[in-house]
TORSELO-75172 format. One record per residue (C-alpha): residue in one letter; residue number from 0; x, y, z. Coordinates in nm, 4 decimals. Layout:
% TORSELO-75172
a  NUM  X  Y  Z;
...
This chain:
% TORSELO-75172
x  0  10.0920  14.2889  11.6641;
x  1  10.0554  13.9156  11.6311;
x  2  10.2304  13.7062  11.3595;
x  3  9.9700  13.4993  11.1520;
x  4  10.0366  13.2168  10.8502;
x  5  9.7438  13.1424  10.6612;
x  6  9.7578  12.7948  10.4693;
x  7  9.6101  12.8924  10.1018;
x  8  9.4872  13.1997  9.8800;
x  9  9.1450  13.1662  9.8200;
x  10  8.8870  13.3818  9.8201;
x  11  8.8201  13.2933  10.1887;
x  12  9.1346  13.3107  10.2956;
x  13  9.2359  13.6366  10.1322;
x  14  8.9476  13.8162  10.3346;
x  15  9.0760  13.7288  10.6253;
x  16  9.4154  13.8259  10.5407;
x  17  9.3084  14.1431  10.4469;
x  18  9.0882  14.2403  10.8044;
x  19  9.3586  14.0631  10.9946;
x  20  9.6195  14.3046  10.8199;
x  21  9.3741  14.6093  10.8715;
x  22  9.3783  14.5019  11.2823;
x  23  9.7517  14.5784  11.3070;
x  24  9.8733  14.2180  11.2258;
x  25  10.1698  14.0789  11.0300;
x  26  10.0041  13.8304  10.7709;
x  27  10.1742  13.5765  10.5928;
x  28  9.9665  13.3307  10.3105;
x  29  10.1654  13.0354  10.2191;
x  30  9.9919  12.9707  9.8581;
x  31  10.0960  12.5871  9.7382;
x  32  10.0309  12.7203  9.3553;
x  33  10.1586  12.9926  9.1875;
x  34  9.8328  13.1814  9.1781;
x  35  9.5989  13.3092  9.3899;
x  36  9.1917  13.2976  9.3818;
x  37  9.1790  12.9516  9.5093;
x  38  8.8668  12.7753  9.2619;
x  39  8.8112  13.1349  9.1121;
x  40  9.0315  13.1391  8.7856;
x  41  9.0618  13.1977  8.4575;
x  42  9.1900  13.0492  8.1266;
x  43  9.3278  13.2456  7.8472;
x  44  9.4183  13.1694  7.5306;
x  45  9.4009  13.2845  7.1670;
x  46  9.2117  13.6591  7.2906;
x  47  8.9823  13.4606  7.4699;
x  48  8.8675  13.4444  7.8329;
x  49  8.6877  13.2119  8.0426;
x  50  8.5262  13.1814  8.3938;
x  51  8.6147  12.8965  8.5197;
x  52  8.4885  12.8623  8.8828;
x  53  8.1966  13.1025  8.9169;
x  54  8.0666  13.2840  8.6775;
x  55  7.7955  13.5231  8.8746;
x  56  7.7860  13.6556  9.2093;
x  57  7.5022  13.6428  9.4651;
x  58  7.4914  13.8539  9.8005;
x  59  7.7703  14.1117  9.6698;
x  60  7.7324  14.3234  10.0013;
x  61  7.9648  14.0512  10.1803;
x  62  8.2447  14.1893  9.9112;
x  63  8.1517  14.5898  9.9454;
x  64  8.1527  14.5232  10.3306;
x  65  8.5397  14.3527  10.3299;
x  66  8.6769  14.6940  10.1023;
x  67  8.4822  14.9459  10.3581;
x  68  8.6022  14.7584  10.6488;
x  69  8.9532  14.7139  10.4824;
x  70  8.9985  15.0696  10.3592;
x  71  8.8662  15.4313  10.2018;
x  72  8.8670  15.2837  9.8788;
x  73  8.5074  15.0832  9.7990;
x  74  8.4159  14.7670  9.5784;
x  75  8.2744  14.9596  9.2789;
x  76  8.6131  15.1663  9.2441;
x  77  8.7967  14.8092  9.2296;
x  78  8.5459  14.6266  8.9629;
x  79  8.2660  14.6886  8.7800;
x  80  7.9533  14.5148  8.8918;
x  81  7.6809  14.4662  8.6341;
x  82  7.3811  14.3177  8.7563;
x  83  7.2582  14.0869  8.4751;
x  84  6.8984  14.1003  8.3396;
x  85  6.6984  13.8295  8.3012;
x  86  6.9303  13.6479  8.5845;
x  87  6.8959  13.3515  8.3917;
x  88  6.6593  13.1912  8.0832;
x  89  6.5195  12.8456  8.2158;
x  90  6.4890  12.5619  7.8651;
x  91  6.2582  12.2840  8.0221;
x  92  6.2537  11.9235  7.9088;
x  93  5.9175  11.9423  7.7457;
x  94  6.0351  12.2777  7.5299;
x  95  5.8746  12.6200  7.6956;
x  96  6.1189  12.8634  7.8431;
x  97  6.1231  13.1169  8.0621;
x  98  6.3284  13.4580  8.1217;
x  99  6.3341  13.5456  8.5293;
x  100  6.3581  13.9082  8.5920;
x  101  6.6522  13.9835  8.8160;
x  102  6.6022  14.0676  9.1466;
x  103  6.2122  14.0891  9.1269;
x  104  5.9607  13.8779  9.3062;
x  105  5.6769  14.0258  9.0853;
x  106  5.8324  13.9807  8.7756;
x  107  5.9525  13.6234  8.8365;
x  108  5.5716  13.5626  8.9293;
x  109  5.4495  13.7484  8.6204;
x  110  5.7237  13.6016  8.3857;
x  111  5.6618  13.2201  8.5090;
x  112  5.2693  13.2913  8.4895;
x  113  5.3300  13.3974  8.1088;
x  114  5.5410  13.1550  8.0233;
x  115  5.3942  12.8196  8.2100;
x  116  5.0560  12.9038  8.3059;
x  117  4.8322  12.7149  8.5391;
x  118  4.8720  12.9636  8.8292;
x  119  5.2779  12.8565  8.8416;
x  120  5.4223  13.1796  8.8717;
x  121  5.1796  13.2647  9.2146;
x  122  5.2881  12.9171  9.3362;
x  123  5.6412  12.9934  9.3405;
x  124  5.5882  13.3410  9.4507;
x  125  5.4350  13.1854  9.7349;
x  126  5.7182  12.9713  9.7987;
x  127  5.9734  13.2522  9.8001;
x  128  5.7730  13.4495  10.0524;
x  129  5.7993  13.0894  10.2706;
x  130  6.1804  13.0599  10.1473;
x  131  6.2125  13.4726  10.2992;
x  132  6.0526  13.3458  10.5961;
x  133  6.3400  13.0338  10.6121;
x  134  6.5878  13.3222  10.5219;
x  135  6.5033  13.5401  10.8781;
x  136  6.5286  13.2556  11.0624;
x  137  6.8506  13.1206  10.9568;
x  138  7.0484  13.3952  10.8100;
x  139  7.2271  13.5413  11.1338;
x  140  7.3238  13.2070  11.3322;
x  141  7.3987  12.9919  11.0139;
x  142  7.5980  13.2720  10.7875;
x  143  7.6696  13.5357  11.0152;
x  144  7.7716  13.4280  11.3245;
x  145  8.0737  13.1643  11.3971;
x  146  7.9608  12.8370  11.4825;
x  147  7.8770  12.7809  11.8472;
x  148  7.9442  12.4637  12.0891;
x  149  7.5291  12.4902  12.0865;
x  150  7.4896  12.4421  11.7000;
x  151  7.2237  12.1991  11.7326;
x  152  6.9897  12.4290  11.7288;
x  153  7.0160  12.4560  11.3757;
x  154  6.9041  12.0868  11.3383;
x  155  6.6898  12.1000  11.5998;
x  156  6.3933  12.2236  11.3844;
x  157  6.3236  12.2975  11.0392;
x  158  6.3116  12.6156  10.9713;
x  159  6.1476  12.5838  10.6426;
x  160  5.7313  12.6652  10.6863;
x  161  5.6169  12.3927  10.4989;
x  162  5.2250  12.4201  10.3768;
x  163  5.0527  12.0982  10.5428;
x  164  4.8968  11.8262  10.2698;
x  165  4.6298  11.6311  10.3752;
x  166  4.6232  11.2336  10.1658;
x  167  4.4478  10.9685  10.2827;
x  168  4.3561  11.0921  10.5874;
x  169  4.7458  11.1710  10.6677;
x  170  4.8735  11.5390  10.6934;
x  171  5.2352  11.5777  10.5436;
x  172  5.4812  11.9050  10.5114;
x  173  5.7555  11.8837  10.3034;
x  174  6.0797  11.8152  10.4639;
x  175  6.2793  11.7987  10.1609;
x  176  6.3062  12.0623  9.8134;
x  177  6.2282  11.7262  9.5986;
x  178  5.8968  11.7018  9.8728;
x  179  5.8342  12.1148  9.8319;
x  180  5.8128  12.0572  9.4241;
x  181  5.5816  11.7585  9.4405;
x  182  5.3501  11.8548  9.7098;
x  183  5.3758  12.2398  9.7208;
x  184  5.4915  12.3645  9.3347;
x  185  5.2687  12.0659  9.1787;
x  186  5.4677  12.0996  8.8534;
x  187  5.7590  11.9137  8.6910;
x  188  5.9008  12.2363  8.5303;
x  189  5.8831  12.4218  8.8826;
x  190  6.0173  12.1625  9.0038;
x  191  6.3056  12.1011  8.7572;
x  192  6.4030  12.5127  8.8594;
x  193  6.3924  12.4572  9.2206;
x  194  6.6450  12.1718  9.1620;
x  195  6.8337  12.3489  8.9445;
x  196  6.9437  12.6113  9.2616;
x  197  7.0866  12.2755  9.4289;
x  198  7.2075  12.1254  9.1528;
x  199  7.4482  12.4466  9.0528;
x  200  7.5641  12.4588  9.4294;
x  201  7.6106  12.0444  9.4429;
x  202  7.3457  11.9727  9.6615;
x  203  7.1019  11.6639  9.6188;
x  204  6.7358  11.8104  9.5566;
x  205  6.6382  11.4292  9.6656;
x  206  6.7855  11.4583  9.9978;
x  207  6.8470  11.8637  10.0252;
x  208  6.6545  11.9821  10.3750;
x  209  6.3457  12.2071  10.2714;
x  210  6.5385  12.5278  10.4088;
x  211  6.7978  12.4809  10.1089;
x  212  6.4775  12.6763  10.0036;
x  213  6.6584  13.0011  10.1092;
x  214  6.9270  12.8832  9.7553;
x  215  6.6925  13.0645  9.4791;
x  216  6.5411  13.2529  9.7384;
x  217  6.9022  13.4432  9.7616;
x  218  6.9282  13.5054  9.3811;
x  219  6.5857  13.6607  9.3458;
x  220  6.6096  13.8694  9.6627;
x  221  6.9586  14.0241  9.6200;
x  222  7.0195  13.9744  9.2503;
x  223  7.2428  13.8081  9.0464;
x  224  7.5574  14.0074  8.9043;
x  225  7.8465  13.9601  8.6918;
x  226  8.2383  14.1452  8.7197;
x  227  8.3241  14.3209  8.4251;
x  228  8.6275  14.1149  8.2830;
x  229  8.4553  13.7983  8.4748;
x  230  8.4572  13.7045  8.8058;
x  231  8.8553  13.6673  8.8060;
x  232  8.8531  14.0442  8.8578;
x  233  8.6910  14.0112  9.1940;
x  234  8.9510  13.7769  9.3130;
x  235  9.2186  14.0049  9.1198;
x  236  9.0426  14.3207  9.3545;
x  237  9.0669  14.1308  9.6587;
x  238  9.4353  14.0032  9.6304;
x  239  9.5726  14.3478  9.5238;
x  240  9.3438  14.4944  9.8206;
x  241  9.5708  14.2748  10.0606;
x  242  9.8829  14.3819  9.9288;
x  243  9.7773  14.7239  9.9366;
x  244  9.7737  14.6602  10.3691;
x  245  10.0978  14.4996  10.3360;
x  246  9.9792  14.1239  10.3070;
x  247  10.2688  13.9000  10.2641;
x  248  10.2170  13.5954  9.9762;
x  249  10.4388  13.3367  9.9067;
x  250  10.3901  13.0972  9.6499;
x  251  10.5090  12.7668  9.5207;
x  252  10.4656  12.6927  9.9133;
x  253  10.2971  12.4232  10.0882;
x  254  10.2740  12.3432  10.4715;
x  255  10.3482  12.0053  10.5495;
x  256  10.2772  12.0329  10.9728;
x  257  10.1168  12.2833  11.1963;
x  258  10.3822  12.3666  11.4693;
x  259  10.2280  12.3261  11.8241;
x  260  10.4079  12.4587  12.1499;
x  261  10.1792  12.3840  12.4637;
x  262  9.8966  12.2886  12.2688;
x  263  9.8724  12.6258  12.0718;
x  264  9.9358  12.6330  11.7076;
x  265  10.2915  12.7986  11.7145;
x  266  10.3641  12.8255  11.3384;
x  267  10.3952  12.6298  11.0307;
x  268  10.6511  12.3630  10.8849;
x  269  10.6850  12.4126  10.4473;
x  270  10.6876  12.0677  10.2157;
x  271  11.0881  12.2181  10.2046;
x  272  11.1484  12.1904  10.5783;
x  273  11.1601  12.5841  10.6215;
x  274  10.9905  12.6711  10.9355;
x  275  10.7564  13.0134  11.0076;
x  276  10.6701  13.1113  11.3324;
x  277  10.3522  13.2566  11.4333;
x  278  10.1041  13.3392  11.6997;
x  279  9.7907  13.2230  11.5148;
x  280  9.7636  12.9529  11.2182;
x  281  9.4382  13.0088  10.9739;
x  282  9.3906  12.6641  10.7813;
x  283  9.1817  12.7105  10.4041;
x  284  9.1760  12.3068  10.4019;
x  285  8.9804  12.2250  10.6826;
x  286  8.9899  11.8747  10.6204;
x  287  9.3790  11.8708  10.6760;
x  288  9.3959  12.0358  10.9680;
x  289  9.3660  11.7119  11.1784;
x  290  9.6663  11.5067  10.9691;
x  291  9.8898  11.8286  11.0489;
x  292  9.8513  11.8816  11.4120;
x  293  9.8709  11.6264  11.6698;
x  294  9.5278  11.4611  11.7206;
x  295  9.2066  11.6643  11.5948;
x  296  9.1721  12.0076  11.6008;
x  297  8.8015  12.0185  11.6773;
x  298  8.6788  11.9762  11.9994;
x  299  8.3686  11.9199  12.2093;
x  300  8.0445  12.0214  12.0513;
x  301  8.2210  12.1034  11.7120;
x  302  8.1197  12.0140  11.3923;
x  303  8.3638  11.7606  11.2746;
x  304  8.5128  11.7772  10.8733;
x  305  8.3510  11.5061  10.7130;
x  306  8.5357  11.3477  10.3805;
x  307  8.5070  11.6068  10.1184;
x  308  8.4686  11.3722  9.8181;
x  309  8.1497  11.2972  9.9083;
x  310  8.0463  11.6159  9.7700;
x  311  8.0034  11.6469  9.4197;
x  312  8.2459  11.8643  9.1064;
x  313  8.2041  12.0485  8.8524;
x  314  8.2361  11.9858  8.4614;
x  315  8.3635  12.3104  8.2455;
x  316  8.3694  12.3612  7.8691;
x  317  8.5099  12.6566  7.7560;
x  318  8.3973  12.7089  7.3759;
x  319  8.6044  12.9542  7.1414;
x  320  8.3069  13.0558  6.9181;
x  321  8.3314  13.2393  6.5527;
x  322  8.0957  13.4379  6.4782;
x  323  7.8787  13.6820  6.7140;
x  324  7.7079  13.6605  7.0123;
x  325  7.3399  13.7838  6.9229;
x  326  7.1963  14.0907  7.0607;
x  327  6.9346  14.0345  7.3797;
x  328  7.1046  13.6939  7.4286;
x  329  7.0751  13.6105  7.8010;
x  330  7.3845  13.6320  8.0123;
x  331  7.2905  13.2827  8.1485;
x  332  7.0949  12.9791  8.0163;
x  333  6.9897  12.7331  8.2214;
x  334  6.9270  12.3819  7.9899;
x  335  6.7365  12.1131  8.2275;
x  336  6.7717  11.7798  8.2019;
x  337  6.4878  11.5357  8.0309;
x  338  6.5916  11.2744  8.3107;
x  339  6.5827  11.4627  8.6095;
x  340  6.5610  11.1332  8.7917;
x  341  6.8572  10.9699  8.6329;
x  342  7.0594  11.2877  8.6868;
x  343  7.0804  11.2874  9.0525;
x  344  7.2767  10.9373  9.0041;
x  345  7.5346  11.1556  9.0279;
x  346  7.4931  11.1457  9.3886;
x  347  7.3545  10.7696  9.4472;
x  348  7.6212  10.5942  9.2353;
x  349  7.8793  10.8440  9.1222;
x  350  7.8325  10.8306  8.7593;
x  351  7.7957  11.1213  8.5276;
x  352  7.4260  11.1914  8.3779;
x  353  7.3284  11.0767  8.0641;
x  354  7.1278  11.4171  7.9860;
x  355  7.2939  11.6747  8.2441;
x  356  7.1665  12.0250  8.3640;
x  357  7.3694  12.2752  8.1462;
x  358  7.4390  12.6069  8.2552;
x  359  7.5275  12.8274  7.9652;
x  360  7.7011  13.1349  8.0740;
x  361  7.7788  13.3886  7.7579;
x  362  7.8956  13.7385  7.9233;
x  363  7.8506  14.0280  7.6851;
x  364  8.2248  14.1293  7.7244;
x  365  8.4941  14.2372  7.4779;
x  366  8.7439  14.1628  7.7606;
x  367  8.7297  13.7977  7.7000;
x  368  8.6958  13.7506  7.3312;
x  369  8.9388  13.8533  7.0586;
x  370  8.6837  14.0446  6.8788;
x  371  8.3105  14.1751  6.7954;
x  372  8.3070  13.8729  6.5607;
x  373  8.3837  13.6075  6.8053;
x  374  8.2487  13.4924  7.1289;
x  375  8.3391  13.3016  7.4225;
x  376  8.1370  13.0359  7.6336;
x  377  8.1140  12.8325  7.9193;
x  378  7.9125  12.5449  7.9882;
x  379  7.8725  12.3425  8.3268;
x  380  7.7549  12.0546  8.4849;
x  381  7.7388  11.9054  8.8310;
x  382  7.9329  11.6008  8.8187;
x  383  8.1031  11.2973  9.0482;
x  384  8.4471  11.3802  9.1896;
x  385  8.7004  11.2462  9.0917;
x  386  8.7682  10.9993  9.3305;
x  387  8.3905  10.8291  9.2778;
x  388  8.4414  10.8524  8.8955;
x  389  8.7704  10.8203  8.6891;
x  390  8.7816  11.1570  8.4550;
x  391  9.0951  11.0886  8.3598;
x  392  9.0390  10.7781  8.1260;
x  393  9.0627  10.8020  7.7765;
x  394  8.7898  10.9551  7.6386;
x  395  8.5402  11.0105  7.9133;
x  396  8.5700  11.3598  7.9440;
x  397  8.5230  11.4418  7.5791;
x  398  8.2343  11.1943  7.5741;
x  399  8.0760  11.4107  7.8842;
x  400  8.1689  11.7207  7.7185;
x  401  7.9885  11.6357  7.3214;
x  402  7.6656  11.5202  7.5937;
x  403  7.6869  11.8931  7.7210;
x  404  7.6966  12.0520  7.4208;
x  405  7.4350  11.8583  7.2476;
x  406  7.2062  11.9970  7.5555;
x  407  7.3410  12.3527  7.5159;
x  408  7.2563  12.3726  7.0906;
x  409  6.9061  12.3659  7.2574;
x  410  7.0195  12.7234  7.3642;
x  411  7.2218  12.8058  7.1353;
x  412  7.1155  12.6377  6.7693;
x  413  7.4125  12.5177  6.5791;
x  414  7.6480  12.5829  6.7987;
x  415  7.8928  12.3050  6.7444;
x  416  7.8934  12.5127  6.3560;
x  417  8.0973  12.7645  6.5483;
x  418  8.3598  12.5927  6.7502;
x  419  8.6851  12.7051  6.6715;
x  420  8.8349  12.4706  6.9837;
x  421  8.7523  12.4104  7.3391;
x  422  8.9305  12.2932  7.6513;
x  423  8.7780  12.0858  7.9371;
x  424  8.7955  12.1461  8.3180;
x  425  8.7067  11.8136  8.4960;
x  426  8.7326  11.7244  8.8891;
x  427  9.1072  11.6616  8.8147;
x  428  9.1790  12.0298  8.7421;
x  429  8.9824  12.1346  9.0487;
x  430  9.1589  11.8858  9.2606;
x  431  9.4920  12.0386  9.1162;
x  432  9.3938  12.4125  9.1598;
x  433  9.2312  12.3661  9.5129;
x  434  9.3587  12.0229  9.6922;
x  435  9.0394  11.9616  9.7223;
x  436  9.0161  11.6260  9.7208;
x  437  8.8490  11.4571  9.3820;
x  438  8.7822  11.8029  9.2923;
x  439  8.5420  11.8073  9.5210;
x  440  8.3706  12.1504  9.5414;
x  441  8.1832  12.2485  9.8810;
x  442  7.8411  12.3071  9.8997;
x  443  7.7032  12.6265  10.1371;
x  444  7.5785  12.5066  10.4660;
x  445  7.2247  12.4114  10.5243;
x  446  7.0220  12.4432  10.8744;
x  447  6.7282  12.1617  10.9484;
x  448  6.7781  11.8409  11.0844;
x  449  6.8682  11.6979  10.7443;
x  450  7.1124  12.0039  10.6822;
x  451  7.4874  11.9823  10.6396;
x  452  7.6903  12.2000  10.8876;
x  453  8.0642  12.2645  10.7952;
x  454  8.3687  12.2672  11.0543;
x  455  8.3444  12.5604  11.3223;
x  456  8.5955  12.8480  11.2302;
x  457  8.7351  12.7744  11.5577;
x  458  8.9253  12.4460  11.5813;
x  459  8.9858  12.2608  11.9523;
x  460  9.3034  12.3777  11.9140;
x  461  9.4415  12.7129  12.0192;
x  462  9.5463  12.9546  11.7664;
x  463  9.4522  12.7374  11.5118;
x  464  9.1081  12.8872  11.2480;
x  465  8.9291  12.7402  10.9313;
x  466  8.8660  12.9424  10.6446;
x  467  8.7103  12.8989  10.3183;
x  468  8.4399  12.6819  10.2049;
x  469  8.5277  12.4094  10.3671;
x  470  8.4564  12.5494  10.6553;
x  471  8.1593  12.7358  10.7966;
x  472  7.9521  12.8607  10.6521;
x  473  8.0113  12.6968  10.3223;
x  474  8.0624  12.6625  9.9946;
x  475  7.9903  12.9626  9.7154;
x  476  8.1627  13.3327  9.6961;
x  477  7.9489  13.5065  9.9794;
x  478  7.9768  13.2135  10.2077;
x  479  8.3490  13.2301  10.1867;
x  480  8.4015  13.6024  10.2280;
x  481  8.1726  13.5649  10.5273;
x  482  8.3933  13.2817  10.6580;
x  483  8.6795  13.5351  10.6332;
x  484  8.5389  13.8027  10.8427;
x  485  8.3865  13.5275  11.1044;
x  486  8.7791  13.4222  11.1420;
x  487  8.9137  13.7844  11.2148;
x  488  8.6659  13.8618  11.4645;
x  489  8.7332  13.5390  11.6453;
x  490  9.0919  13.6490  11.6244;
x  491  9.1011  13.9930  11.7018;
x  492  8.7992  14.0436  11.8989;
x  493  8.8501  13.7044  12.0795;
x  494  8.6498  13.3726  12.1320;
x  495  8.3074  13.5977  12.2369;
x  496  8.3108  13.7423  11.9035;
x  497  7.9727  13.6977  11.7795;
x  498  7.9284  13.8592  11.4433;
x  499  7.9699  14.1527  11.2763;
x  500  7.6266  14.3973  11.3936;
């Protein structure tokens, strides 16, 4: 039985306390807050819930496969999954609107067709049977597999089969998503959803490799679903699934130094000077792995962290509504920007934009509002971190927030009539919940030569793992249970682990 510390209780972390405790070991997570769930919480106040870090789930078999592996007892038994229909209603900047079908490649195609015309909906079928095709290629070495000395051969070609163009006597293919919507979807409100997949996971449609193409492709494939109570329950399921295998948390700790005895992580030092030995260390901040060990933890052929505040944050308005939600109102709304141009500035200069993609998330749930006569809301936006913009001046949030509810009345017609109060989450609050940096939040990791590759689970230093979506394979719920299970095979099964089969 080894002895393992793991730095942090998020959702990454927690999986791989939870297999790692199934294997025989003694796990300890050192927790910095007093919480657990990492970015996946929850305000309360007044009756009323709200989401605030993810509000729907994608790939849920990553969750049902940590409960089977981690005991008798499965997922559904835990939460209740509810898999929302339509998965979201798209508002365009020129006024139609469409209502995607969950899970359904024939009714997206049908529903798009109806609602936009001009052939659209058989152009983006098309593109999601060349996103599937992007999807095979990638989905073993880049999400399920820990990340190999030889990882260039996920830049080494793009896996996305771009359709050739022919202009001016010059063939192209699309190497970005901003190149698939001009030269392969051939219309600004098919291209305004295709960047609205990066957008919500903080990628840069201008700059995002074609294969991000696999983003919606993962939503309409394997459905989009929603935790009764909101997705704080899954995070709830999975913390109380680790105690149940005798998982030890302590919080109010932080780890100021990864102990090292002949090169091998030996332990870990607490901000109070208390000292915890162990035979493995499992880091959920990637990023700070190389300021507590001597010199960097990644080696040869690794992927080193780059400087998480490069990545964009999120914005989060929680509304306290009077006054019903409607019956047949969509779980999600999806409000795109009129200046889809001017909105990825958010990326070029680190300012806010002016007319922001709103996501409007309204879960049919009595669990999170007082009432049958009141409601509860959540709006976001992709925004700066907080280190490239300064949230914390007076005013600029509320400014931000009034901008994202003026685009969400499009949804939701006199909506600011029904406020009873709201509360703002900005970079700051992420920063504080997380550590992330800015409030930086990670995006999932990309293959192509223009992709973005997070740092191996295994570190250049013995003994010493990264977890979470800072780390391989990325950013978003799946990505970090995956990242959890990648981290206890490496431990328990050793460094030729390749993947659960």
């Amino acid at each position: 039985m080894a002895r393992i510390a793991v730095m942090g209780a998020g959702m990454g972390a927690m999986a791989a306390a939870a297999r790692l405790a199934v294997a025989g070991h003694r796990v300890v997570v050192y927790e910095r807050t007093d919480t657990y769930g990492g970015g996946v919480r929850r305000l309360t106040r007044d009756g009323f819930g709200f989401d605030t870090g993810p509000g729907l789930l994608t790939l849920p078999a990553v969750y049902r496969d940590l409960f089977v592996k981690t005991g008798k007892e499965p997922l559904e038994d835990r939460v209740e999954l509810v898999q929302v229909d339509p998965s979201a209603r798209h508002l365009f900047a020129d006024g139609t609107e469409a209502a995607l079908p969950n899970a359904s490649r024939a009714g997206v195609v049908a529903a798009l067709d109806e609602a936009l015309g001009g052939g659209a909906g058989g152009r983006w079928g098309d593109f999601l049977v060349r996103a599937r095709e992007a999807w095979d290629r990638t989905r073993r070495p880049l999400l399920e597999e820990p990340l190999w000395s030889d990882w260039q051969v996920l830049r080494d070609k793009e896996p996305y089969p771009a359709v050739p163009h022919k202009r001016l006597l010059r063939t192209r293919r699309a190497s970005t998503l901003a190149e698939i919507g001009a030269w392969e979807l051939r219309d600004p409100r098919l291209t305004a959803l295709l960047a609205g997949y990066a957008l919500a996971y903080g990628v840069d449609p201008a700059t995002a490799p074609a294969s991000a193409a696999v983003l919606p492709y993962m939503e309409h494939a394997f459905g989009t679903w929603y935790v009764r109570g909101g997705i704080r329950e899954l995070a709830r399921a999975v913390y109380e699934r680790c105690l149940a295998r005798r998982v030890e948390f302590v919080f109010g700790a932080e780890i100021s130094r990864v102990l090292l005895q002949d090169g091998r992580a030996a332990g870990v030092e607490l901000a109070d000077g208390a000292v915890a030995e162990a035979d493995f260390v499992v880091g959920a901040q990637p990023w700070r792995l190389g300021g507590l060990v001597a010199g960097t933890p990644y080696g040869p052929g690794a992927v080193a962290p780059e400087p998480e505040d490069r990545f964009p944050g999120r914005m989060v308005v929680c509304l306290a509504l009077r006054g019903a939600r409607e019956p047949g109102a969509a779980h999600r709304t999806v409000v795109h920007s009129a200046d889809s141009e001017g909105e990825l500035d958010l990326f070029r200069h680190g300012t806010p934009p002016g007319l922001p993609t709103v996501r409007v998330d309204r879960p049919d749930d009595p669990a999170l509002r007082p009432d049958d006569a009141h409601e509860s809301m959540v709006l976001t936006a992709t925004v700066p971190a907080a280190t490239r913009y300064d949230w914390g001046a007076p005013g600029v949030a509320d400014a931000f927030a009034e901008r994202m509810i003026t685009a969400a009345e499009r949804a939701v017609p006199e909506l600011r009539e029904r406020i009873l109060w709201r509360e703002l989450r900005t970079p700051l609050d992420t920063a504080r919940e997380t550590g992330a940096t800015g409030g930086a939040v990670p995006p999932p990791a990309l293959a192509a030569p223009r992709g973005a590759l997070h740092p191996a689970n295994a570190t250049g230093t013995a003994g010493l793992f990264a977890v979470g979506g800072w780390s391989h394979p990325g950013g978003g719920l799946p990505h970090a249970g995956m990242s959890g299970a990648l981290v206890s095979g490496l431990i328990v099964e050793g460094p030729d682990f390749r993947g659960s089969q």
